[in-house]
Backbone bond lengths (Angstrom), bond angles and torsions (degrees), N, CA, C in turn:
res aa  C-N    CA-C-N  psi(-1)  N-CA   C-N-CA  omega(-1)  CA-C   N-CA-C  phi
1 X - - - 1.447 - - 1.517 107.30 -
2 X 1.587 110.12 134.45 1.839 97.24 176.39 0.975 98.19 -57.21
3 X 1.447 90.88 174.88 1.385 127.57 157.03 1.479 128.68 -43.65
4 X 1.635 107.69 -72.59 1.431 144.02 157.42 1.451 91.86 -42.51
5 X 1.130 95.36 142.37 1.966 112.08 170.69 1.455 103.54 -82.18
6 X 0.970 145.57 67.66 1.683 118.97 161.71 2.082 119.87 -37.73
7 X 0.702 105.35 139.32 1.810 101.72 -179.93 1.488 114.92 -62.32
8 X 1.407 110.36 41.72 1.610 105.40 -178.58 1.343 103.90 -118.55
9 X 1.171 120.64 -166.12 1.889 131.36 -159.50 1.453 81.31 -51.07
10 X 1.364 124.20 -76.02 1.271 133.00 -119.63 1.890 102.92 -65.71
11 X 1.603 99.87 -26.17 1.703 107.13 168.06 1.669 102.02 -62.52
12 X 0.931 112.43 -43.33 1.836 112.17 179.72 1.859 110.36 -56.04
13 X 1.641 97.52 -41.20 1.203 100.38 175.78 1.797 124.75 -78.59
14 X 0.854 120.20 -24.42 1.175 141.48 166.06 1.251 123.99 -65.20
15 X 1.618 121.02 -49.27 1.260 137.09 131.86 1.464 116.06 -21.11
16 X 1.646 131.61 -79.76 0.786 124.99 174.69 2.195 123.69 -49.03
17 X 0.641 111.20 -38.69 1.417 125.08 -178.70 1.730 106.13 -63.39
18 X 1.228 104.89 -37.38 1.485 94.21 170.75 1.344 114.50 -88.94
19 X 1.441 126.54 -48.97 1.436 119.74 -177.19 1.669 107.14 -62.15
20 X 1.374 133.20 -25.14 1.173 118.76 162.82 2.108 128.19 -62.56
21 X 1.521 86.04 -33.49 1.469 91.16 177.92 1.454 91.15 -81.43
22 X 0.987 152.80 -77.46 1.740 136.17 173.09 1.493 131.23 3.83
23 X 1.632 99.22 -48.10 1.595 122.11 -152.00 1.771 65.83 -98.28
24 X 0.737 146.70 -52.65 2.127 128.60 -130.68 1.492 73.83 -114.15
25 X 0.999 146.25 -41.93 1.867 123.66 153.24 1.337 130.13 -8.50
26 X 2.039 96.37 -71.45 1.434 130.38 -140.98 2.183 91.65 -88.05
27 X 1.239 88.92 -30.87 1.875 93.35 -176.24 1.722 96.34 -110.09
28 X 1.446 148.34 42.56 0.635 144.71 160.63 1.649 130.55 73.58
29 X 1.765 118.37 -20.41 1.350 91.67 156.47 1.474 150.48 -69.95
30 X 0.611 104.05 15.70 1.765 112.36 -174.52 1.160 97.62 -131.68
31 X 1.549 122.52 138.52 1.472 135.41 -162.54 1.722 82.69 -138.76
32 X 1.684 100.81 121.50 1.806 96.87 174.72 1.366 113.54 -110.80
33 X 1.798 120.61 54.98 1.083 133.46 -163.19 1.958 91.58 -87.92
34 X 1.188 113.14 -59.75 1.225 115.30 165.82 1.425 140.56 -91.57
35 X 1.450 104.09 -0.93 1.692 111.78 166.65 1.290 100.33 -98.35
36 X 1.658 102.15 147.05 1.145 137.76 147.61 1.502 124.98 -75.81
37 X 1.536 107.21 123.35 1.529 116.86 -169.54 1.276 126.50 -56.61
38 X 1.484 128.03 128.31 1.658 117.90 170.96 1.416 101.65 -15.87
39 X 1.767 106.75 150.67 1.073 122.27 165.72 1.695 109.90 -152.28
40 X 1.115 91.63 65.10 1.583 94.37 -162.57 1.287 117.46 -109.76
41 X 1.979 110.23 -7.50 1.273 107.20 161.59 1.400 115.00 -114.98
42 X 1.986 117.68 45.24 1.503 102.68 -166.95 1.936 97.84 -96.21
43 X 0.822 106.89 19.18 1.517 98.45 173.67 1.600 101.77 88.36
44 X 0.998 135.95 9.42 1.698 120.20 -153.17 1.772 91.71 -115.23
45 X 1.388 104.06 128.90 0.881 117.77 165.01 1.224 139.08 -97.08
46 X 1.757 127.81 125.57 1.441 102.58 -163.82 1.638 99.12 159.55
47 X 1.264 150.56 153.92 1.297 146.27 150.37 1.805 115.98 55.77
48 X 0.938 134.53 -179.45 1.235 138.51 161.13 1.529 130.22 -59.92
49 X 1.063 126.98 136.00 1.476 129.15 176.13 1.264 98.71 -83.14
50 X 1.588 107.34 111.52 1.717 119.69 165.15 1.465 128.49 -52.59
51 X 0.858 152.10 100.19 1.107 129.05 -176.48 1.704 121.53 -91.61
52 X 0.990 141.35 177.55 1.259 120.28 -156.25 1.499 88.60 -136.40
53 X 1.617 161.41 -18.78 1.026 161.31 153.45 1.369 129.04 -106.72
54 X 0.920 117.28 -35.67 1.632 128.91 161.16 1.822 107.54 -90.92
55 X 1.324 98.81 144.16 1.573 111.62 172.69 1.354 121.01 -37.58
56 X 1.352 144.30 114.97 1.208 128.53 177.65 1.929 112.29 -68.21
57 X 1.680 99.70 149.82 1.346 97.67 -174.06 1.285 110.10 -109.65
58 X 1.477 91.29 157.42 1.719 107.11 -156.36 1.609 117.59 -105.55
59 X 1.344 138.10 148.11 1.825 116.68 169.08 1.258 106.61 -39.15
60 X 1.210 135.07 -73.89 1.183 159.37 -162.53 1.915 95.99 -38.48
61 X 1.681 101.90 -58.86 1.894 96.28 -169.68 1.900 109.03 -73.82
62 X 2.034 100.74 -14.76 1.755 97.70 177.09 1.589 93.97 -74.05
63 X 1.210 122.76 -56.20 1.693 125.71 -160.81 2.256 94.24 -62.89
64 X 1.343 127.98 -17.61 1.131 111.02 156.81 1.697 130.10 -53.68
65 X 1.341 69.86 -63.50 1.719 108.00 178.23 2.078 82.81 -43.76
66 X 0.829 129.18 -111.26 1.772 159.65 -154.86 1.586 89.81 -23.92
67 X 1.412 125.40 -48.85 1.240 132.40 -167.32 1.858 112.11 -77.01
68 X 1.020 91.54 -38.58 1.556 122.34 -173.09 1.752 90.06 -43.40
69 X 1.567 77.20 -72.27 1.466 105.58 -155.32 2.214 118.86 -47.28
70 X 1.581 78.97 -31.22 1.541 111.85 -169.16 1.395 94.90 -76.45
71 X 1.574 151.92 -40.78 0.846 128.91 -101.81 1.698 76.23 -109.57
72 X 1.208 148.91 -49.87 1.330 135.33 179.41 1.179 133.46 -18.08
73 X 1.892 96.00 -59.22 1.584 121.31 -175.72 2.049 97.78 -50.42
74 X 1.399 89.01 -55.28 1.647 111.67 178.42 1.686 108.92 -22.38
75 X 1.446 96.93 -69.89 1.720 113.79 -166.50 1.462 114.08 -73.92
76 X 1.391 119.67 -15.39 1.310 125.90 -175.43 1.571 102.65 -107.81
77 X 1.338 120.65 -10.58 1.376 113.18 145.56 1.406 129.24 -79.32
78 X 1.121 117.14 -53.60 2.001 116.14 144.11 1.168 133.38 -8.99
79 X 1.671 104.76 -64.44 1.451 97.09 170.21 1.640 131.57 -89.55
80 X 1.789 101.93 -7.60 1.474 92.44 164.69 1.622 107.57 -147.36
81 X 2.065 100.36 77.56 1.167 78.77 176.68 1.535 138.88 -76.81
82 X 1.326 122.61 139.26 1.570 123.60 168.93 1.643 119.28 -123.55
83 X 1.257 116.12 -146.01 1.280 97.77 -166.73 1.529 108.56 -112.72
84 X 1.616 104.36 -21.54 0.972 132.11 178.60 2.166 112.79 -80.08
85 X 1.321 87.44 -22.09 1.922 89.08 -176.26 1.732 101.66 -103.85
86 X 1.623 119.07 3.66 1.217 124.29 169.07 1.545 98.99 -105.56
87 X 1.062 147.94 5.87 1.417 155.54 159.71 1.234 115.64 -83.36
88 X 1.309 111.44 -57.14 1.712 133.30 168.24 1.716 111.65 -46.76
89 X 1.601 102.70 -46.84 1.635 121.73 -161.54 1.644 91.76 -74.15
90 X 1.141 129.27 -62.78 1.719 140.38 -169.43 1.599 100.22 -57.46
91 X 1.682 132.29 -53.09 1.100 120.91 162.17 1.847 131.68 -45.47
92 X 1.311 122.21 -43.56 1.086 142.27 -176.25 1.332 93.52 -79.48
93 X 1.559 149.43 -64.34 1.501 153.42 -178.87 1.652 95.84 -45.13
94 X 1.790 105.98 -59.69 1.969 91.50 -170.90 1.826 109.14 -71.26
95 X 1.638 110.53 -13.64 1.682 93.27 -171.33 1.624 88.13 -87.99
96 X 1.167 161.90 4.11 1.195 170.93 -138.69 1.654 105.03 -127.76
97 X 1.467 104.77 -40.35 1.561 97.66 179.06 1.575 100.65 -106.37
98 X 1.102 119.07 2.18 1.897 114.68 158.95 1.133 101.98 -68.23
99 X 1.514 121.48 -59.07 1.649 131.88 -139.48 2.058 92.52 -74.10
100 X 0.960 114.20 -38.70 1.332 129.04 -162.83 1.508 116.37 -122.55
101 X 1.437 121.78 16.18 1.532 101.31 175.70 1.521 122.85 -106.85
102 X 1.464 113.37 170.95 1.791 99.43 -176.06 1.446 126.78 -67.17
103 X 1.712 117.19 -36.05 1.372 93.78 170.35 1.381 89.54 -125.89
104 X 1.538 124.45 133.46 1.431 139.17 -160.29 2.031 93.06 -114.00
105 X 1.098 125.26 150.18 1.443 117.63 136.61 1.456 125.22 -126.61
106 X 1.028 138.37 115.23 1.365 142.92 175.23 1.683 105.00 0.44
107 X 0.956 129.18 -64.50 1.383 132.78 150.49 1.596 121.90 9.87
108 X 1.832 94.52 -62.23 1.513 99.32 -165.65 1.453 122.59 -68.10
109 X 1.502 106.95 2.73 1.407 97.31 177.73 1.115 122.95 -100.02
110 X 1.858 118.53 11.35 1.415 115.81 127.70 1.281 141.49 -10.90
111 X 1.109 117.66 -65.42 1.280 145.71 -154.92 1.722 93.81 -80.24
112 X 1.254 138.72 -30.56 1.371 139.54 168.91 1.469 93.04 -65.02
């Protein structure tokens, strides 16, 4: 996941991962004697964003996620393709790989 938040799930998810490590801080489960603090908005680009309470995410679980997500638009173009449900399908496939891909930039939702 970047660095940079793009406005897709993974900022929601990321979101969540810190206010939970915050909250299990602030009431005592989490002891940060040996963790190292979120760093998920230092700008650095490069490797995976760790997360420190939630599972860190992987290419492999965004390209789940992206495919997953796609695969409806996919099958309902299959069974009736037109020209108009391959217009529909390419919109829904690119907002599908904003909402869910590994490195996103705010940017890409241009392209919708």
């Amino acid at each position: 996941v970047h660095a940079y938040w793009a406005p897709n799930f993974w900022a929601l998810y990321n979101f969540a991962d810190k206010t939970l490590f915050t909250l299990g801080r602030k009431f005592g489960y989490i002891f940060t004697d040996n963790i190292k603090t979120a760093h998920m908005t230092g700008g650095l680009v490069g490797g995976a964003t760790e997360h420190l309470v939630l599972p860190t995410i992987t290419p492999s679980v965004t390209f789940t996620a992206t495919f997953g997500t796609m695969l409806p638009a996919l099958y309902i173009l299959g069974k009736k393709p037109s020209k108009e449900n391959f217009i529909k399908c390419i919109v829904i496939c690119t907002m599908c790989s904003f909402m869910f891909g590994w490195h996103v930039h705010e940017k890409a939702i241009l392209m919708v």
